[in-house]
C-alpha positions, 0 to 999 in steps of 0.5 A, spaced: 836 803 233 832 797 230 830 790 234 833 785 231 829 779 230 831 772 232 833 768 226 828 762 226 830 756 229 830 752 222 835 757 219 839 757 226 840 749 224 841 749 217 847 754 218 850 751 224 858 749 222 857 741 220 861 735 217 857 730 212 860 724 210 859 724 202 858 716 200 853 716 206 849 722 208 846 719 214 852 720 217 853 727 219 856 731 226 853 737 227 856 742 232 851 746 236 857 750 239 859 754 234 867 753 233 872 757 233 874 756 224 881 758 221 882 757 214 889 758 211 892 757 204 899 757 201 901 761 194 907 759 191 910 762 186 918 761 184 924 766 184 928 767 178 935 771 180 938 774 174 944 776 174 946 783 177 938 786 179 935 789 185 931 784 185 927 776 184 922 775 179 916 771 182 913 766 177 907 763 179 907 756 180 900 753 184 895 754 189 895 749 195 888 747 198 885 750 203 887 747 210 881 747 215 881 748 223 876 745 227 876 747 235 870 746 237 866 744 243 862 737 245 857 739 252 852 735 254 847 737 259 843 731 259 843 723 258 841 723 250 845 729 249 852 725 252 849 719 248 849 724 242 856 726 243 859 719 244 856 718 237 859 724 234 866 722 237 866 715 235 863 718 228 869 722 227 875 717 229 870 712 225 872 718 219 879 717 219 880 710 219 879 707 212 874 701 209 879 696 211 879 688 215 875 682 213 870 684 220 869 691 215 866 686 209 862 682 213 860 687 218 851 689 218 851 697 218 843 698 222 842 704 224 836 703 230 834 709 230 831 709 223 827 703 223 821 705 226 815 700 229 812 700 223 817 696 219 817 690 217 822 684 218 823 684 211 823 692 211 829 692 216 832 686 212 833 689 206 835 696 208 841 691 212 843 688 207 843 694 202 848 697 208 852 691 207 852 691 200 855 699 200 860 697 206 863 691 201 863 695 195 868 701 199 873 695 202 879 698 200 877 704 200 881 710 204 877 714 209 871 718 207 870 724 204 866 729 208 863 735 206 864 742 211 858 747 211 859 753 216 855 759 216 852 757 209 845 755 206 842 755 199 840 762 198 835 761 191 831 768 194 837 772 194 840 769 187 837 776 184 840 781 187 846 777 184 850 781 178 850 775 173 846 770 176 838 769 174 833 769 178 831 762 178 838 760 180 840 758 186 845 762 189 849 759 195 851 765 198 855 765 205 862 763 207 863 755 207 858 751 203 859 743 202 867 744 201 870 736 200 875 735 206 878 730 209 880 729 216 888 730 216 889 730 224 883 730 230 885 731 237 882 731 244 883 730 251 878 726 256 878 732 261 880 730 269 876 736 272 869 736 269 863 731 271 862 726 267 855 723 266 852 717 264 849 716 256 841 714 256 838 708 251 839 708 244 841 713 238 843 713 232 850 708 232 847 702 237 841 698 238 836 700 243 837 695 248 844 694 248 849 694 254 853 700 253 847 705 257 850 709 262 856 709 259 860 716 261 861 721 258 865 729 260 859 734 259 865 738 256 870 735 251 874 740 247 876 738 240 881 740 235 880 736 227 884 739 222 881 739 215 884 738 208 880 741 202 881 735 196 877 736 189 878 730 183 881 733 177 875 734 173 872 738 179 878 742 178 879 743 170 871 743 169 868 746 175 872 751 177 869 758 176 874 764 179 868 768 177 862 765 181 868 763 186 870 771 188 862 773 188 861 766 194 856 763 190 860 758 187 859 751 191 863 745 193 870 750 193 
């Protein structure tokens, strides 16, 4: 019986279960607790009742988008990884509201965390205004479209083995790869029989020096996101390929 190695930890990382936003990649929630996925999708086909048969005549009329289900787990066992949580949570609600409100058009989207010392004012500058531009340019816009990922990266080594793909191709190869979802319901609980512990200094959605430090966080936080698959007409009438979709390397469906 052989050993099996350990994967290295750059691909254990590229293939863990992770929701993006697709107008801004910058924004993404990765669980480091694999959770449980339920995936489930409707045939509908439409009865025909002839007269004196044993039987109906099915038609096919459509198949339905696939819903996603999303339980997963939030654990923090230190102050950066409860501040890590607390963005991700405030992450998800921000990905089921749209970009409504006057305070949205006028709101300066700067994330702290990627300015570094080096930068100049001006440097910091531009980037908020380029953040504020986007965010005036979507107002009106509904929640975000997000790309699902789980258990699935480009594979360009394998694409040879593939019946039909060249060798130079990439294949993305796995089980859910870049699906365009969105939130259709998210569901959580603040439990009362577990520690909470405080949030540390700065991250990715405040500024460093800001007064929510120490804020509580549960060190487990059960969540429960339903997800919806949508795709454009041109997506669906262009893109689709039942072949490359039945072999699993056919990305975004």
């Amino acid at each position: 019986m052989g050993i099996e190695r350990p994967l290295p930890s750059t691909m254990t990382q590229s293939f863990k279960v992770r929701l993006e936003s697709s107008s801004d990649p910058s924004d993404r929630v990765i669980f480091d607790v694999s959770p449980e996925i339920s995936e489930s999708v409707s045939v509908n086909y439409q009865g025909l009742n002839p007269v004196h048969t044993p039987g109906n005549i099915w038609v096919y009329q459509n198949t339905e988008s696939r819903n996603f289900g999303v339980t997963a787990r939030l654990v923090a066992r230190t102050t950066k990884e409860a501040r890590r949580n607390l963005e991700y949570f405030n992450l998800l609600r921000g990905w089921c509201q749209p970009y409504f409100g006057l305070g949205t058009a006028n709101s300066q989207k700067i994330l702290s965390s990627q300015f570094s010392l080096q930068q100049t004012t001006s440097q910091i500058s531009n980037n908020t205004s380029g953040g504020q531009q986007r965010l005036r340019n979507l107002l009106g816009s509904p929640p975000d479209v997000l790309y699902f990922y789980a258990y699935s990266d480009v594979a360009s080594d394998k694409a040879s083995s593939v019946p039909g793909v060249s060798s130079s191709s990439s294949a993305h190869l796995g089980n859910i790869y870049r699906i365009p979802v969105v939130i259709k319901s998210f569901e959580h609980t603040y439990p009362s029989d577990i520690d909470y512990i405080p949030t540390a200094a700065g991250g990715a959605g405040f500024n460093k020096n800001d007064e929510r430090t120490g804020v509580p966080f549960p060190v487990m936080m059960n969540l429960t996101i339903s997800l919806l698959e949508v795709h454009s007409p041109v997506a669906l009438s262009q893109t689709f390929d039942l072949y490359s979709y039945k072999l699993g390397i056919l990305s975004e469906f």
